[in-house]
MMTF fields as JSON, N, C-alpha, C and O atoms, coordinates in Angstrom:
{
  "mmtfVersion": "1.0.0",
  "mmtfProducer": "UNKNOWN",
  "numBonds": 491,
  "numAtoms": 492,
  "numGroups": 123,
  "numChains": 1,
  "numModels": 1,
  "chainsPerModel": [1],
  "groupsPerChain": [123],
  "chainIdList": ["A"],
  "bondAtomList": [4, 2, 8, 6, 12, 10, 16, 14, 20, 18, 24, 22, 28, 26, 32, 30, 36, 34, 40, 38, 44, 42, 48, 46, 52, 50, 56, 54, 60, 58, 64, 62, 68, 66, 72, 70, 76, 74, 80, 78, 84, 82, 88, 86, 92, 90, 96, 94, 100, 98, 104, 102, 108, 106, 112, 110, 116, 114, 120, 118, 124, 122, 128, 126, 132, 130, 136, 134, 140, 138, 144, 142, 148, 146, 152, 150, 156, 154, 160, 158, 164, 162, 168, 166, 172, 170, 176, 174, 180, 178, 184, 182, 188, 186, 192, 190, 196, 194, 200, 198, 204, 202, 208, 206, 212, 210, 216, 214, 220, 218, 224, 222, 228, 226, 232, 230, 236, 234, 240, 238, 244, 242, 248, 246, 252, 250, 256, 254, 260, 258, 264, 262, 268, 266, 272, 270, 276, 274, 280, 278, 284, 282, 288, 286, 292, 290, 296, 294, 300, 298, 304, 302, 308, 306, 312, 310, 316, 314, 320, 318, 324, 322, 328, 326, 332, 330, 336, 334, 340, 338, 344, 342, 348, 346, 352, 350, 356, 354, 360, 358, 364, 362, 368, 366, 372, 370, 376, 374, 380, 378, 384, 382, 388, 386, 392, 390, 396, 394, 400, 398, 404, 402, 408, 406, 412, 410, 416, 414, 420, 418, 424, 422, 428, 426, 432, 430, 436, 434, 440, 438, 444, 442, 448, 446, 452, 450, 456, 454, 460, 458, 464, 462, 468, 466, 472, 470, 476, 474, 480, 478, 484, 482, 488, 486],
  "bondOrderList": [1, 1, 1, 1, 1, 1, 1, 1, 1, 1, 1, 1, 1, 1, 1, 1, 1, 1, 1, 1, 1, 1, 1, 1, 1, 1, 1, 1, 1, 1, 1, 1, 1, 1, 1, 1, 1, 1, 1, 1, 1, 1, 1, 1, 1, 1, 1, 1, 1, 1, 1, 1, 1, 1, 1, 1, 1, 1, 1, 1, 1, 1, 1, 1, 1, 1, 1, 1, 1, 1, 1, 1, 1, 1, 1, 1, 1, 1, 1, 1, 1, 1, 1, 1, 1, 1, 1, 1, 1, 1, 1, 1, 1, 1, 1, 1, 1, 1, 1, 1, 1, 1, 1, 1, 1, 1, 1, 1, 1, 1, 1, 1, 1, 1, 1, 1, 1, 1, 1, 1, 1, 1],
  "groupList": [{"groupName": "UNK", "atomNameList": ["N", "CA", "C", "O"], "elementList": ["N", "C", "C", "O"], "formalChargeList": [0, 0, 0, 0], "bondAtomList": [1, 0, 2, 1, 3, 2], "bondOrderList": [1, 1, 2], "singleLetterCode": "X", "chemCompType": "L-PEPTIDE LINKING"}],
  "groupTypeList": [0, 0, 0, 0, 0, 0, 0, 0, 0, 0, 0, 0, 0, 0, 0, 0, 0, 0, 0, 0, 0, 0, 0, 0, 0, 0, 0, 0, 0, 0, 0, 0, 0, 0, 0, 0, 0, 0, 0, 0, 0, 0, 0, 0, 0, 0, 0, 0, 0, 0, 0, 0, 0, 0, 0, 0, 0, 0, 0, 0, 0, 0, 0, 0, 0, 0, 0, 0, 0, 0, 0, 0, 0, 0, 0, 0, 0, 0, 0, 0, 0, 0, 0, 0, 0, 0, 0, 0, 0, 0, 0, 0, 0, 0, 0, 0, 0, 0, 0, 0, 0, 0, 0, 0, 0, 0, 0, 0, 0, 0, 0, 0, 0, 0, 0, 0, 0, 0, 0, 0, 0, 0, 0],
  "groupIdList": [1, 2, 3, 4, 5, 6, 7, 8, 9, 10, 11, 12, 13, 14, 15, 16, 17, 18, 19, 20, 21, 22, 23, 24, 25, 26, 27, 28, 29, 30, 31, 32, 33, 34, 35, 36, 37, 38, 39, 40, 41, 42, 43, 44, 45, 46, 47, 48, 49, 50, 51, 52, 53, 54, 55, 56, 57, 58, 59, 60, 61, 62, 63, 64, 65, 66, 67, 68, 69, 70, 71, 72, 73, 74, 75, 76, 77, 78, 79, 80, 81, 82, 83, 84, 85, 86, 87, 88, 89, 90, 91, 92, 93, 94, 95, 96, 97, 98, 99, 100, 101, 102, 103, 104, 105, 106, 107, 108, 109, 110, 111, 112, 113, 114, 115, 116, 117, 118, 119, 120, 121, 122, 123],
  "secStructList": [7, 2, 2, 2, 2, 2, 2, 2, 2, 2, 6, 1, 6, 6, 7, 7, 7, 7, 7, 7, 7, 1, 7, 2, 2, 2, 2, 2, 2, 2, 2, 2, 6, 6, 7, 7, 1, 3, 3, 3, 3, 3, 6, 6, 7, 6, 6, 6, 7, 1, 6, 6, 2, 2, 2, 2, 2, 2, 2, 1, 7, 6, 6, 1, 3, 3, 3, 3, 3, 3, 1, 7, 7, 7, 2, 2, 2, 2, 2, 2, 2, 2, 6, 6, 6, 7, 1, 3, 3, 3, 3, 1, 1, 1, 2, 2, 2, 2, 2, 2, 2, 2, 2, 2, 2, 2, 2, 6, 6, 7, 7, 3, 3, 7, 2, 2, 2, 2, 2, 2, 6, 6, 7],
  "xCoordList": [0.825, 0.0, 0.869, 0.692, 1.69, 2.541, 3.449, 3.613, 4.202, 4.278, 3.717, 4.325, 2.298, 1.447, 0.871, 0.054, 0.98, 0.74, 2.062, 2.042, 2.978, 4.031, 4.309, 4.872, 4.038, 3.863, 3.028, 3.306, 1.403, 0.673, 1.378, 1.413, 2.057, 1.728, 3.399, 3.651, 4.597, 5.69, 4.958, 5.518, 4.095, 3.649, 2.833, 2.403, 2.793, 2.055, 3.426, 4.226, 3.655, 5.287, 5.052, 6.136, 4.423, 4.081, 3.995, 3.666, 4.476, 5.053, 5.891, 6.013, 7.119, 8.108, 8.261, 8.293, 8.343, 8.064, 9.985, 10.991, 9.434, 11.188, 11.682, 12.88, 10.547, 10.525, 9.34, 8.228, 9.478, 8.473, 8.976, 9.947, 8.239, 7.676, 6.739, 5.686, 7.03, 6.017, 6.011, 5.227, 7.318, 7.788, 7.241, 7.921, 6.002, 5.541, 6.997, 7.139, 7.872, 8.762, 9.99, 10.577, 10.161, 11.111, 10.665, 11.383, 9.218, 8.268, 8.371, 8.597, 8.19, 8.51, 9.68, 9.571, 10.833, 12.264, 12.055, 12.099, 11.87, 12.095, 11.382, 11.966, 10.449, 9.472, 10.262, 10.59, 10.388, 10.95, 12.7, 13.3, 13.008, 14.253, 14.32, 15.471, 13.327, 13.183, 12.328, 12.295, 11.253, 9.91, 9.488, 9.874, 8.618, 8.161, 7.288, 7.263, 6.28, 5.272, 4.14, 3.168, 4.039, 3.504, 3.362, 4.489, 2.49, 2.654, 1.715, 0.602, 1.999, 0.408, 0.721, 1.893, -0.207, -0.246, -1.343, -2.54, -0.733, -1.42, -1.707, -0.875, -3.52, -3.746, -3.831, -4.065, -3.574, -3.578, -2.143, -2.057, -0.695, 0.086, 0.578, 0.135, 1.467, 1.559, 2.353, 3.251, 2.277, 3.027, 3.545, 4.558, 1.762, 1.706, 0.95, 0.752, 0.394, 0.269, -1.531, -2.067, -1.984, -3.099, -3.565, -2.857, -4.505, -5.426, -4.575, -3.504, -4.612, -3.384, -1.772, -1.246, -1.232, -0.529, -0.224, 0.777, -1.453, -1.245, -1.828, -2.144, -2.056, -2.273, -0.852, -0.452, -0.142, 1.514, 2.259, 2.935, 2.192, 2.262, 2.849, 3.939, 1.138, 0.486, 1.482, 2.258, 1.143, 2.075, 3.249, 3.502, 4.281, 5.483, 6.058, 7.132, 5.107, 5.191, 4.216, 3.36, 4.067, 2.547, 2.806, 2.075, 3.899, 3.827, 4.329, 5.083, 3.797, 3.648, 2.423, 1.855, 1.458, -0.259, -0.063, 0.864, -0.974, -1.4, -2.098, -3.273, -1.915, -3.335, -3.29, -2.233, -4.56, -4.882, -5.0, -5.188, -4.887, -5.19, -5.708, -5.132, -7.121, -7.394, -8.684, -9.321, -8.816, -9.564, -10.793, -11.369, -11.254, -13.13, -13.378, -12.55, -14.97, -14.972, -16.387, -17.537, -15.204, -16.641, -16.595, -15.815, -17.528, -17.607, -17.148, -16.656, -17.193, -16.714, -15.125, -14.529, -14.512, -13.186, -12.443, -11.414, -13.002, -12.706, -12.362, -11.356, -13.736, -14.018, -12.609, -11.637, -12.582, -11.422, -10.189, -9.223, -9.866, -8.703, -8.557, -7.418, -9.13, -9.399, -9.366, -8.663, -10.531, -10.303, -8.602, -8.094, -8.246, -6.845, -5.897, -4.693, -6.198, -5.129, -4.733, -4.317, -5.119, -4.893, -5.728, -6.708, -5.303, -6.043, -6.895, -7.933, -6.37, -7.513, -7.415, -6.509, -8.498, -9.058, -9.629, -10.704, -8.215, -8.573, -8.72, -7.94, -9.676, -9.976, -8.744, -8.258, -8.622, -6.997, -7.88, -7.201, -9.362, -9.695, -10.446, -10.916, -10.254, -10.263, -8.84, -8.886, -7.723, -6.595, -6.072, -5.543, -6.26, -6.207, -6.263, -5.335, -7.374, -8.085, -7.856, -7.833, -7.693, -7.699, -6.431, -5.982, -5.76, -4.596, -3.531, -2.738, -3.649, -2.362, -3.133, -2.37, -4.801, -5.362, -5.054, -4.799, -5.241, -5.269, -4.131, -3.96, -3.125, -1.433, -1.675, -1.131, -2.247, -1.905, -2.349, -1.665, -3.779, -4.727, -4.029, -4.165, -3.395, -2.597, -1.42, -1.464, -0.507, 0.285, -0.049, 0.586, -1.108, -1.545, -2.92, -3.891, -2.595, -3.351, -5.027, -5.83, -5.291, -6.439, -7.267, -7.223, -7.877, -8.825, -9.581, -10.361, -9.14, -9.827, -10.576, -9.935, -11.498, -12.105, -12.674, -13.285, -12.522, -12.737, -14.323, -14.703, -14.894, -16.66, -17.065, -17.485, -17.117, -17.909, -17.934, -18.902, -16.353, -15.863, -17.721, -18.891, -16.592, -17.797, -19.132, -19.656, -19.78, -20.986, -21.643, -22.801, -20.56, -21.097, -20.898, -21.766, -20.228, -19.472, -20.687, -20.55, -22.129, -22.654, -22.641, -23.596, -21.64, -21.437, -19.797, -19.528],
  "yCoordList": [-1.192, 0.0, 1.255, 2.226, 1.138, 2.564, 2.597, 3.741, 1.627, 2.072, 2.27, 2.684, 1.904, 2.604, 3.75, 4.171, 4.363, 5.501, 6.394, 7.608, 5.777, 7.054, 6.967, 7.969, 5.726, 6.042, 7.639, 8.667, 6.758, 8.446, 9.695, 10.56, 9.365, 11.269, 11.868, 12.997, 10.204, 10.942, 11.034, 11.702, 10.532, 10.984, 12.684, 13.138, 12.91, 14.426, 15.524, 15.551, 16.078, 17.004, 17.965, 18.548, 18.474, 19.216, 19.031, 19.754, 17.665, 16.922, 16.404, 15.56, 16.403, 16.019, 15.253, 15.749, 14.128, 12.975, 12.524, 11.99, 13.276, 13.373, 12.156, 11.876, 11.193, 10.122, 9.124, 9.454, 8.216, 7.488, 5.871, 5.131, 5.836, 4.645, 3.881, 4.37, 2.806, 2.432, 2.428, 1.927, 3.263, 2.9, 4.525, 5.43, 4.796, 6.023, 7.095, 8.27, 6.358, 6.948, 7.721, 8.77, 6.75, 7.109, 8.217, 9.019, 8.207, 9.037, 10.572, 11.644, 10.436, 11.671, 11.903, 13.094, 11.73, 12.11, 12.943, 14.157, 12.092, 12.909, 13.933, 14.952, 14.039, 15.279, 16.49, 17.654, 15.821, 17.145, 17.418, 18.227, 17.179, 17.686, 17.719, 17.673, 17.802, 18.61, 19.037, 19.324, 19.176, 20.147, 20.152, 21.041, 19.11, 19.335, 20.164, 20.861, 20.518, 21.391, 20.495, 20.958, 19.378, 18.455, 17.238, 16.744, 16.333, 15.367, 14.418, 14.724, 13.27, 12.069, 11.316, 10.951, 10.935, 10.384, 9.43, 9.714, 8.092, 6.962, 6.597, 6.177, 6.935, 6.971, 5.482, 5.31, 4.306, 3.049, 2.602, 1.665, 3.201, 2.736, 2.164, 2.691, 1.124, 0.478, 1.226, 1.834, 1.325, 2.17, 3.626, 4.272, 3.694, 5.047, 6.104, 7.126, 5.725, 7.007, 6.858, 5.798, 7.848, 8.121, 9.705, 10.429, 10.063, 11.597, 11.674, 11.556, 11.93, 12.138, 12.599, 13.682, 11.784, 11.974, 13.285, 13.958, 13.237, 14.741, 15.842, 16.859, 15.83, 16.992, 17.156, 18.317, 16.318, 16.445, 17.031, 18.025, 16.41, 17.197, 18.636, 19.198, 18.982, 20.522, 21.347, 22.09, 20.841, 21.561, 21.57, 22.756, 20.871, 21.083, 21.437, 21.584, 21.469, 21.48, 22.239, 21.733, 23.527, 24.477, 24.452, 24.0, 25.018, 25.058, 23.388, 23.294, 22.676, 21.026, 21.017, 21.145, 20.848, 20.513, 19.215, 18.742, 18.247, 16.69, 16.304, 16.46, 15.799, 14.84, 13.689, 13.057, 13.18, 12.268, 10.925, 11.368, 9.822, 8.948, 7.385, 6.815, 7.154, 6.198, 5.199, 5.561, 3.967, 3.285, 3.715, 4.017, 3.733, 3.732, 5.565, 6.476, 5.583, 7.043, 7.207, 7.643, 6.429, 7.122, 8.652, 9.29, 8.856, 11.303, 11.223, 12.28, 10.468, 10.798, 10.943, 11.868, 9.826, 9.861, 10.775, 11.38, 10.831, 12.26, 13.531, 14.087, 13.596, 15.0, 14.92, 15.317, 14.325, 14.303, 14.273, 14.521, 13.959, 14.197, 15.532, 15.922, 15.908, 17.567, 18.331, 19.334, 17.954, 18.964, 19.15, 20.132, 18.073, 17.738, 18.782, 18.774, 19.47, 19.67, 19.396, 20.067, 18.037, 17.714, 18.821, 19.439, 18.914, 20.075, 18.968, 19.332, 17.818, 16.911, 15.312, 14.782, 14.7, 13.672, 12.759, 12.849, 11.461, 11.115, 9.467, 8.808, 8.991, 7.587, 6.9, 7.327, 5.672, 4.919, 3.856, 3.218, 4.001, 3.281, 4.223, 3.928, 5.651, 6.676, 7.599, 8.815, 6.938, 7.374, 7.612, 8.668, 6.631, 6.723, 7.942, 8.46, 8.423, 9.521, 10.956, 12.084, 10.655, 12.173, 12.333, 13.476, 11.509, 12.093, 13.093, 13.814, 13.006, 13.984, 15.393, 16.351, 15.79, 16.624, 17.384, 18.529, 16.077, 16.667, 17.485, 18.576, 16.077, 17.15, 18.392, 19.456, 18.33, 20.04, 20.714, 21.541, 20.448, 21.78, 21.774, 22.814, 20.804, 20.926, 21.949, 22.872, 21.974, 22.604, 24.294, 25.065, 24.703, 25.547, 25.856, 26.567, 24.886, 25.821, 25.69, 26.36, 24.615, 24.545, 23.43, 22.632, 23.391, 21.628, 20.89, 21.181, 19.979, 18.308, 17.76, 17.598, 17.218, 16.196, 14.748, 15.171, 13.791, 12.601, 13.278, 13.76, 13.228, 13.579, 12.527, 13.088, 11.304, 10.214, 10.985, 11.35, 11.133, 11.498, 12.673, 12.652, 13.589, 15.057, 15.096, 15.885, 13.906, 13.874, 13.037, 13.18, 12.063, 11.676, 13.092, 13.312, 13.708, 15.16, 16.308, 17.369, 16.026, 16.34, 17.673, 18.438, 17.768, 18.866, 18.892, 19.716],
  "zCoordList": [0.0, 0.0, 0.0, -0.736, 0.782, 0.548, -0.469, -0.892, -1.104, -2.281, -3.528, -4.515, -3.457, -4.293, -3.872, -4.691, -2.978, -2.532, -2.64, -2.837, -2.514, -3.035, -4.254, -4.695, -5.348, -6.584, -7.104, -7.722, -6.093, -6.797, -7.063, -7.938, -5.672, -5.467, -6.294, -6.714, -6.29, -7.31, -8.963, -9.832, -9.148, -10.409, -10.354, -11.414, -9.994, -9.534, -9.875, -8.94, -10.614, -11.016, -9.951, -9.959, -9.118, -8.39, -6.699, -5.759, -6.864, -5.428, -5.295, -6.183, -4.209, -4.004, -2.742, -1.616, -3.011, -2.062, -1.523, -1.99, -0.111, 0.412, 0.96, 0.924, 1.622, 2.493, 2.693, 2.278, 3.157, 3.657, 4.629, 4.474, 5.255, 6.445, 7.148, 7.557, 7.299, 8.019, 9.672, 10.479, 9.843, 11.828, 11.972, 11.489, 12.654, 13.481, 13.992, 13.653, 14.801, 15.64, 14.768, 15.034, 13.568, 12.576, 11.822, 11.224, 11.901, 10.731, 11.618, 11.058, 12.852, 13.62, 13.596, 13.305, 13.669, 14.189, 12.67, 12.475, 11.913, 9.664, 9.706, 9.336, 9.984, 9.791, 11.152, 10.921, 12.406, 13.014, 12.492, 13.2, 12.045, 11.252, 10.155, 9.72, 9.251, 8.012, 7.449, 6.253, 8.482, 8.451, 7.104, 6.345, 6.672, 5.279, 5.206, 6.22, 4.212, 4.386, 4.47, 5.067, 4.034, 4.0, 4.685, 4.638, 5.404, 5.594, 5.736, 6.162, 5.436, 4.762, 5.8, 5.899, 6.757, 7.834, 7.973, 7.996, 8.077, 7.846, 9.393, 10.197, 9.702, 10.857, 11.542, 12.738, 10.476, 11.239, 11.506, 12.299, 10.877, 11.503, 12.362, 13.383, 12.717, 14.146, 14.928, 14.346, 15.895, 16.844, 17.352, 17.622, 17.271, 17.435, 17.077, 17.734, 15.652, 14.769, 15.419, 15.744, 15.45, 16.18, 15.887, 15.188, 16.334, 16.546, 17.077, 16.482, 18.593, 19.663, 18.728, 18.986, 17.827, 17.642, 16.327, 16.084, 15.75, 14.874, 15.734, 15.117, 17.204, 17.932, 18.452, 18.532, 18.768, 19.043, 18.247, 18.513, 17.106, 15.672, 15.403, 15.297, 15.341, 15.275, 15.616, 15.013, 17.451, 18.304, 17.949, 17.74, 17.715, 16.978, 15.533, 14.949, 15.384, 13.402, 13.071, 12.346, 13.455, 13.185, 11.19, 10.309, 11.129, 9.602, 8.551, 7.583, 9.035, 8.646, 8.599, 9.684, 7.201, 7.004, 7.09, 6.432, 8.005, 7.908, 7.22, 7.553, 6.282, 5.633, 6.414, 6.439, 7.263, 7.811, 6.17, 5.037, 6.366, 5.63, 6.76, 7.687, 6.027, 6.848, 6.024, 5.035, 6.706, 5.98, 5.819, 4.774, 7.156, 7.42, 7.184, 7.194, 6.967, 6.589, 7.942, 8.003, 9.001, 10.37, 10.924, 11.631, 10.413, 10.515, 12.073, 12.468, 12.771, 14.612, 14.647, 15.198, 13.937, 13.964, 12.923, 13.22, 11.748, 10.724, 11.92, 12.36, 12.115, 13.202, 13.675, 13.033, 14.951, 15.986, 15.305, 16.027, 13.712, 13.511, 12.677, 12.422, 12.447, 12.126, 12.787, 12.665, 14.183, 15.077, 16.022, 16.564, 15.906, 16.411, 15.15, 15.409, 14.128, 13.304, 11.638, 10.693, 11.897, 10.067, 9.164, 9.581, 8.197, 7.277, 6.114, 5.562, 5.905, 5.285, 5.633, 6.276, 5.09, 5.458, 4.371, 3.777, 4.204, 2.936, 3.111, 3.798, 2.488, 2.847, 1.585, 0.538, 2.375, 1.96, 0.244, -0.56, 0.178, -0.662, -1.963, -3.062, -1.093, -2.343, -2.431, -2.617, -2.289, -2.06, -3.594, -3.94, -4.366, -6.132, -6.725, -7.346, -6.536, -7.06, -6.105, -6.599, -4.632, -3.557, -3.17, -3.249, -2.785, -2.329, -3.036, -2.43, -4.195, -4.36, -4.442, -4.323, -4.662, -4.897, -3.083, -2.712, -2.346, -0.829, -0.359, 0.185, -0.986, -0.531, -1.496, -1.199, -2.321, -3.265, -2.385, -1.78, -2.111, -1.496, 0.069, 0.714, 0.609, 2.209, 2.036, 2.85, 1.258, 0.755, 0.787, 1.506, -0.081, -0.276, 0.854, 0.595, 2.515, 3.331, 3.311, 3.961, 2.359, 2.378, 2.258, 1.322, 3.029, 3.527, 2.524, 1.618, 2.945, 1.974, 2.366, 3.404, 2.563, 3.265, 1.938, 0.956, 1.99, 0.898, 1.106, 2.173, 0.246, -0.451, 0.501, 1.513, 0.609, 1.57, 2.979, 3.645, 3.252, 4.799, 4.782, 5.163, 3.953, 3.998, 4.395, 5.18, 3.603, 3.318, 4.635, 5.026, 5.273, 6.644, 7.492, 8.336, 7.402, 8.538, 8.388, 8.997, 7.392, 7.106, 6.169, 6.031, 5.686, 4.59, 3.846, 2.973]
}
């Protein structure tokens, strides 16, 4: 899955895909020492990666946008990872089609939400 997910988004000329992992802890140390502007955060990761953990984030990385990425599109857990910070919210089985649109519009400061997510979040 993640390397079809970093396929997408190196096909995108307009994204520059610096890194990637599947170890949470490794994924933090990279991002706090080279502050991307960006970052795709796979909320089922093992060890660690959580809501909780893009409110940790935030706090350290104000100018780092999260795209949350996750399977289920339940509007309770969307919510809480938004309200925690991420600027979008992209389901891992409409990841094909949203994610690199999400990192664009994260980049440029401005929120995503997957249309399903939305439409449970009620708008």
């Amino acid at each position: 899955m993640r390397a079809r997910l970093r396929g997408l988004l190196e096909e995108d000329e307009l994204i520059d895909v610096i890194a990637d992992t599947n170890d949470f802890g490794e994924a933090v140390r990279f991002v706090l020492r080279n502050r991307p502007r960006v970052l795709v955060l796979d909320l089922s990761m093992p060890s660690g990666s959580s809501v909780e953990a893009i409110r940790r984030l935030r706090a350290q990385l104000p100018d780092t946008e999260i795209v949350a990425l996750k399977m289920d599109a339940n509007a309770g857990y969307a919510r809480h990872a938004l309200d925690a910070g991420a600027i979008a919210y992209v389901l891992k089985d409409t990841a094909d089609s949203e994610l690199a649109e999400a990192v664009r519009q994260a980049a440029r400061g401005e929120r995503f939400v997957s249309p399903r997510v939305a439409a449970a979040l009620g708008g």
